[in-house]
N, C-alpha and C positions, 0 to 999 in steps of 0.2 A: 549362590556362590558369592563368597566376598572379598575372595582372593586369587589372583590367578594362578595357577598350577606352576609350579617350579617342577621343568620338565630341563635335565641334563642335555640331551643329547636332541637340539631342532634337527629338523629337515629343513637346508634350505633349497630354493627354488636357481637357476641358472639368468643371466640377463634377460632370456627368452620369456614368451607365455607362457608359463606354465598351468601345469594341471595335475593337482597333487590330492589322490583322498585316502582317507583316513581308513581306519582300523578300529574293532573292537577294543584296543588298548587309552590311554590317554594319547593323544597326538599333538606336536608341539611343530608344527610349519610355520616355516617363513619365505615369501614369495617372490623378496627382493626385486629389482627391475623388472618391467614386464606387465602384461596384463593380465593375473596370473587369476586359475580359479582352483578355492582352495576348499576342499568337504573335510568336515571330520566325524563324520558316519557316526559310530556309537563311541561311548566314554566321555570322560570332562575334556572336553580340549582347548587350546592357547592356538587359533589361528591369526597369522599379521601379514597383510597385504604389502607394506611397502610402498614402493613409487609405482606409477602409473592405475591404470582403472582396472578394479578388481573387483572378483565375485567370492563372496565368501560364504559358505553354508557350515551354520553348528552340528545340527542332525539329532540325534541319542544324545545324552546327559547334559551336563553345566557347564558351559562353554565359555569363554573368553574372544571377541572378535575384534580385531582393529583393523582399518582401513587404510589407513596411514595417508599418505599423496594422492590424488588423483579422484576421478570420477568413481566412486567405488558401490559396489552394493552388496548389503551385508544382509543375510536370513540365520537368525535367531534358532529355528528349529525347536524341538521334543527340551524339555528343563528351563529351569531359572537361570538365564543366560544372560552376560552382559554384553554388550555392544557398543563402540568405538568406531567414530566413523572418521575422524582425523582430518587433515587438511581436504579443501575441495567439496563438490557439491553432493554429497552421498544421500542413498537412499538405505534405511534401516528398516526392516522388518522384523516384528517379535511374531512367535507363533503358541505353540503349548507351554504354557509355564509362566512365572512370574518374571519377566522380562524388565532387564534397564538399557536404553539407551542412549548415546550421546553423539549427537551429530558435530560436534566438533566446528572448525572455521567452515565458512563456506554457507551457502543455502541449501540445507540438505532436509531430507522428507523421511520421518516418521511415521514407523505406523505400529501399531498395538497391535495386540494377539490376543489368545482368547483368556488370559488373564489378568493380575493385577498387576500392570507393567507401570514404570515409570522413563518416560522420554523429557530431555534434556535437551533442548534447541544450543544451547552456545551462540556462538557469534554468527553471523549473517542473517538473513531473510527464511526462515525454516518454515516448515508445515508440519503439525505433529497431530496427529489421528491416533485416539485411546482404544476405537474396537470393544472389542468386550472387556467385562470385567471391571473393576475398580480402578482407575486408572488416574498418576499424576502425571502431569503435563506442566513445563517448565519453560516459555521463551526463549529466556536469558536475553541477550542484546538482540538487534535486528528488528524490524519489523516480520514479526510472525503472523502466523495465524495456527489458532489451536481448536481441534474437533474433537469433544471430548469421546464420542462414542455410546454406545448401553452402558447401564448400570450409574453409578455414584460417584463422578470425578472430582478432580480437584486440577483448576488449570490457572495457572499463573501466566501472564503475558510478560511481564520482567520491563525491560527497559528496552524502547522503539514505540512507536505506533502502532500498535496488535491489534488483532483482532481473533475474538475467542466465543464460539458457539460450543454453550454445553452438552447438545443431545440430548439423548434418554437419559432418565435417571434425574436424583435428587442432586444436583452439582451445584461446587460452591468454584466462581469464578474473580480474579482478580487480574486487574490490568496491568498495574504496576505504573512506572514513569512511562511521563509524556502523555502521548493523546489514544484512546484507545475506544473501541468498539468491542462491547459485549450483547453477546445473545444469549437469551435463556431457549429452552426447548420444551420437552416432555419432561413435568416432575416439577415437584417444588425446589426452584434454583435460589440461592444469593450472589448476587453481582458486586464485585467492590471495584470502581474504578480506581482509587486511591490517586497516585497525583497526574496533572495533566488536565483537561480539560476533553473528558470521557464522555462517551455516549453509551447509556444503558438501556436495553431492551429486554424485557417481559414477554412472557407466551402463554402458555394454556395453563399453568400451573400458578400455585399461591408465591408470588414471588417477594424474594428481598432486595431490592437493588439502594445502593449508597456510594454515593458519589465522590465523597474524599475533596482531599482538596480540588482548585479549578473552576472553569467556567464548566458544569455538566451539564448534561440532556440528560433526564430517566423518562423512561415510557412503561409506565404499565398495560398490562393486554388483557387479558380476559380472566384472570384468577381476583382473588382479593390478595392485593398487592401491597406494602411498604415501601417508600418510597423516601430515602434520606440523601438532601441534598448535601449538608454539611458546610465546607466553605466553600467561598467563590460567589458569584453571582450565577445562580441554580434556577433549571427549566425542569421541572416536575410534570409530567402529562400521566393520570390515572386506568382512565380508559376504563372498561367494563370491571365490574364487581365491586366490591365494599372494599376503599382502599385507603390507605394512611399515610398521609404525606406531611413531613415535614423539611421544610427551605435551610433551619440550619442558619451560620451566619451569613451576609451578603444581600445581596436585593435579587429576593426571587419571586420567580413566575411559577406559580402554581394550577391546574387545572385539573379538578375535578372528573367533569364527563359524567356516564349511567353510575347508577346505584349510589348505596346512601356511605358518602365519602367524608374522611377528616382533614382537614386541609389546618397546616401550623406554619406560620410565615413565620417565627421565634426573630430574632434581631435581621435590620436592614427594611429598607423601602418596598417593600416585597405588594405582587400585584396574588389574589387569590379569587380562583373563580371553580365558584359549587360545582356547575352544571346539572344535569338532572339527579333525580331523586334526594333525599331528604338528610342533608349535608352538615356539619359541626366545622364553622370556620372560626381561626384563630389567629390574627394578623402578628398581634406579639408587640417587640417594641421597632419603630421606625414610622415614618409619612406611608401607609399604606393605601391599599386600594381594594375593596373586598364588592366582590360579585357574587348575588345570588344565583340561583336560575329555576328551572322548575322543583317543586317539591317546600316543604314546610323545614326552611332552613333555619340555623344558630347562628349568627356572625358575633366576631368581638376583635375591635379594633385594637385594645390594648393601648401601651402608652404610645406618644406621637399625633399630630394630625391626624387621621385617618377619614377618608370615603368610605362609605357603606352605602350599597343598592342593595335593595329587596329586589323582588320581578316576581313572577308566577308562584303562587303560594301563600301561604301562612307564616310571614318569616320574621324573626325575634333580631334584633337589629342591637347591638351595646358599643356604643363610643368608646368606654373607658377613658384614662386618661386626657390631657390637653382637649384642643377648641376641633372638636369632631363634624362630617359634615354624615345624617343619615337621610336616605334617600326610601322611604317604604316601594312599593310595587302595585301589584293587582291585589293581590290579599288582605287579609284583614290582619295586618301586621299590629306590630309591639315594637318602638323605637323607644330607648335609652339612651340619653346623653350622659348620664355618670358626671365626672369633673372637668372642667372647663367651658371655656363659651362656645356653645354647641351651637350649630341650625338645621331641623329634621323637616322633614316634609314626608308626610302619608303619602299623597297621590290618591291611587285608589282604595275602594276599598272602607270599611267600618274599623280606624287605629285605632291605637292607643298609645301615644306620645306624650315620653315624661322627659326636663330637660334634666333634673338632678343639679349638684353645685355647678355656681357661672351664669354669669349673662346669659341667657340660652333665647333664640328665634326660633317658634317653634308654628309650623304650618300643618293644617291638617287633611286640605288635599279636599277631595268628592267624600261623598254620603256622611253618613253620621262618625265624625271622631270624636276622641276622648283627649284631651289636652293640657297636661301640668308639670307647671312653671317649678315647683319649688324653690328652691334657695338659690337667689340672684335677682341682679333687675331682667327681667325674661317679657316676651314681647311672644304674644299668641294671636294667632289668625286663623280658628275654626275651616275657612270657605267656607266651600256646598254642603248643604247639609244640616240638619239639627246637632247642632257640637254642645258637650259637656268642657267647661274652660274653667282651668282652677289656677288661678295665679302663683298664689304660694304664702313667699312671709316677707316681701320687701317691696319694692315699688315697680309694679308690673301694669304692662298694656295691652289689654285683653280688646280683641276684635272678633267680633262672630261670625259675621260674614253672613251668608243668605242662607235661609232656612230660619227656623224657632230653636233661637241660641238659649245655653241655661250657661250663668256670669256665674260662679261659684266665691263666694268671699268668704264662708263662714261655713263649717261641715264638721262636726265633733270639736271643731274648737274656731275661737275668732279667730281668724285672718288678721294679718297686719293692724294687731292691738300693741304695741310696743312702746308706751308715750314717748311718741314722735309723729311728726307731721312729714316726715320720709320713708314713711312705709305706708302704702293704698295702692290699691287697686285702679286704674282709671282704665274703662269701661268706654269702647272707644263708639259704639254702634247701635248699641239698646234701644229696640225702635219694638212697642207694644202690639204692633202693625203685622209684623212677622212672627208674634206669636215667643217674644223672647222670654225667659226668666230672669228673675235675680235669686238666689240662694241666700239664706245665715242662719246663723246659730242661735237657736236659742227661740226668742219672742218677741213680738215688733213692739212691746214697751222697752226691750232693751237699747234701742236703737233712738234715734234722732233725724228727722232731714234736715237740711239748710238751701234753700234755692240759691241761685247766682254766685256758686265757690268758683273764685278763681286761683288758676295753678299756673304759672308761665301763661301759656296761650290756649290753654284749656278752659273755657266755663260751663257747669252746667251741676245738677243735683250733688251735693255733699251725701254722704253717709257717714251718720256716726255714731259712736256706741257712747250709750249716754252713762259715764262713768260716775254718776251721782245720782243717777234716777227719780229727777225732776221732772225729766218728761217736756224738756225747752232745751235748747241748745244755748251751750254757752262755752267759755273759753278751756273749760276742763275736759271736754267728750273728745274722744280718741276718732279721730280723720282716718274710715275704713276705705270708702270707695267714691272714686269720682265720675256719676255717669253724665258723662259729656253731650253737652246740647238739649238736655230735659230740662222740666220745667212743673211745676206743677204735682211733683208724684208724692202721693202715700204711701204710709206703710200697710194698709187695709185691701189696697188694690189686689188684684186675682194673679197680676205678674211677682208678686212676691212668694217665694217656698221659705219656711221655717223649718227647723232639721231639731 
């Protein structure tokens, strides 16, 4: 029904309580003064309460209900009935049929029937229950609370502080203004807090929750979850399943938890932490902070400063942009510094650390790493370990630290050949004692030594490539590497590798 009945001739009620029911016919009552109870048995009928607290029952066909003043309670009944609860604190009941309700002023209480109803909160503090069926569910002002019921709702919390659980079914939930609390339930839910500074909750199903504007909270639970902060400064929590989170603008908190999660920090200072299983993080642009945890994880700082920990695992580590700090873990990690002046450190673990463009300081932690500098002045320290250490193309200081280091200068092509005496290698540790190498290119008539080169406060073995191949050193041969503190060495000796 979508009109009320134009009915001539009401029945009205006396100042007294009355108690008026209905007929087979259309019935058109009014209960005026009183606490009046009013049925309209079978037919479309037009029942209106009036002043004081009233009961009113549809019954048979498509009904019309208003409550008017007072404490009223209004039943729906048999058909597509509408309902009006009017001033005061009323309770609405929908029953067989596609049911609307509106609770009018006051804190009044909705509740659904077994079809596709639509309840209407209005003004005050409401409670609205969908029951069966299809059902939309409407705040409006007040701090509400809305229950969506079985089946496939749709629940808006409007404007107040609400809070909206969607039950059974596949329900799409929004909070609307101000600060709100949503629950998912049974079914694949979407949660929108939209503005306010909202708390979103996930449950057994694949959920969607997105935050809107504000400071949010989402939580996912046990499905494979999406997770959109949007604006504000955003708390993303994942929880069980394979989940997709992204922060959005603002400086957010991201957390991972089980299974193998994507975690996007997009714009802001945002902190990102994997947790278990085998994780794809994305810090984005801002000064970030990205945490591995167990499992063979992806990080990428993106543009901005950024931190990066490895931990438990096999984890792939990329600065990106500006002067990045990465930090490897237990694994046999892969650290990237990309652009700017980087400093990584392996830890544990057999790395592989490259610093890419920029000054880069680059450490390679316990057992055997792999270490290169390329493009910048870059500053390598193997430690423990037998370490592979490849400078690059400009003026790098390579340290090997303990074990039997291999000093790479020269590998498919010379190292620091550039005529200039501002690009070499200088070799800060090279002791034949521990079993170290030197790497080049090519064949040791290519090459030249010179004992006693001094560099600043550096002396010890020249290297250099004899760019006339005389086979003597002289003021033409290009200054490849300087191993500091030698004395004495050939290019025949067993510590030499040709490539």
């Amino acid at each position: 029904m979508t009109t009320a009945p134009d009915y001539a001739n009401p029945v009205y009620g006396n100042p007294g309580n009355n108690r008026i029911d209905g007929s087979d016919d259309n019935d058109y009552f009014i209960g005026a003064a009183g606490a009046d109870t009013l049925k309209g048995y079978n037919g479309n009928d037009l029942l209106y309460g009036e002043a004081d607290n009233d009961f009113l029952y549809g019954g048979d066909g498509e009904d019309w209900l208003y409550g008017g003043e007072g404490r009223d309670r209004l039943y729906t009944g048999f058909g597509d009935d509408v309902a009006y609860g009017g001033a005061g604190n009323d309770s609405l009941h929908g029953d067989l049929g596609d049911d609307t309700l509106y609770g009018g002023d006051g804190s009044d209480d909705l509740r659904g029937g077994v079809g596709n109803d639509s309840l209407i909160g209005d003004k005050g503090n409401d409670r609205l229950r969908g029951n069966q069926g299809q059902d939309f569910l409407y705040g409006n002002e007040g701090q509400d609370r809305l229950y969506g019921g079985e089946d496939n709702d749709t629940l808006w919390g409007n404007a107040g502080d609400d809070i909206v659980h969607g039950g059974d079914g596949d329900d799409l939930l929004y909070g609307g203004d101000d600060n709100d609390k949503l629950y998912a339930s049974i079914g694949n839910d979407t949660l929108y807090g939209d503005m306010g500074d909202d708390s979103l909750y996930g449950h057994l199903g694949n959920e969607s929750l997105e935050g809107g504007e504000g400071y949010d909270r989402l939580y996912g639970r046990l499905g494979n979850d999406t997770l959109l902060g949007q604006e504000g400064d955003d708390t993303l929590w994942g929880h069980e399943g394979d989940d997709s989170m992204v922060g959005g603008e603002g400086s957010d908190q991201l957390f991972g938890a089980d299974d193998n999660d994507t975690l996007v920090g997009e714009a802001g200072n945002d902190l990102l932490h994997g947790g278990d299983g085998d994780d794809w993080l994305d810090a984005g642009e801002g000064y970030d902070k990205i945490y591995t945890s167990i499992g063979n994880d992806i990080a990428y700082g993106g543009l901005g400063n950024d931190n990066l920990h490895g931990d438990l695992g096999n984890d792939q580590l990329y600065g990106g942009d500006d002067n990045d700090r990465l930090y490897g873990g237990i694994g046999n990690d892969s650290l990237y510094g990309d652009a700017g002046d980087d400093r990584m450190t392996g830890n544990q673990g057999e790395d592989s650390l490259l610093g890419g463009a920029g000054n880069d300081r680059i450490y390679g932690g316990e057992e055997n790493d792999t270490l290169l500098g390329e493009a910048g002045l870059d500053f390598l320290h193997g430690g423990d370990g037998d370490d592979l250490l490849y400078g690059g193309d400009r003026r790098d200081t390579l340290t090997g630290g303990a074990g039997a280091d291999t000093f790479v200068i020269g590998q498919g092509d010379v190292y620091y050949n550039s005529d200039t005496t501002y690009d070499y290698a200088l070799i800060v540790d090279f002791n034949i004692a521990d079993g170290d190498q030197l790497q080049l290119q090519g064949e040791a008539s290519d090459y030249v030594l010179r004992d006693s080169v001094t560099i600043g406060s550096n002396q010890g073995t020249g290297v250099y490539m004899d760019t006339n191949s005389n086979g003597i050193f002289d003021n033409t041969d290009e200054l490849i590497s300087l191993v500091r503190d030698t004395a004495g060495l050939t290019l025949n000796d067993s510590h030499w590798n040709f490539t």
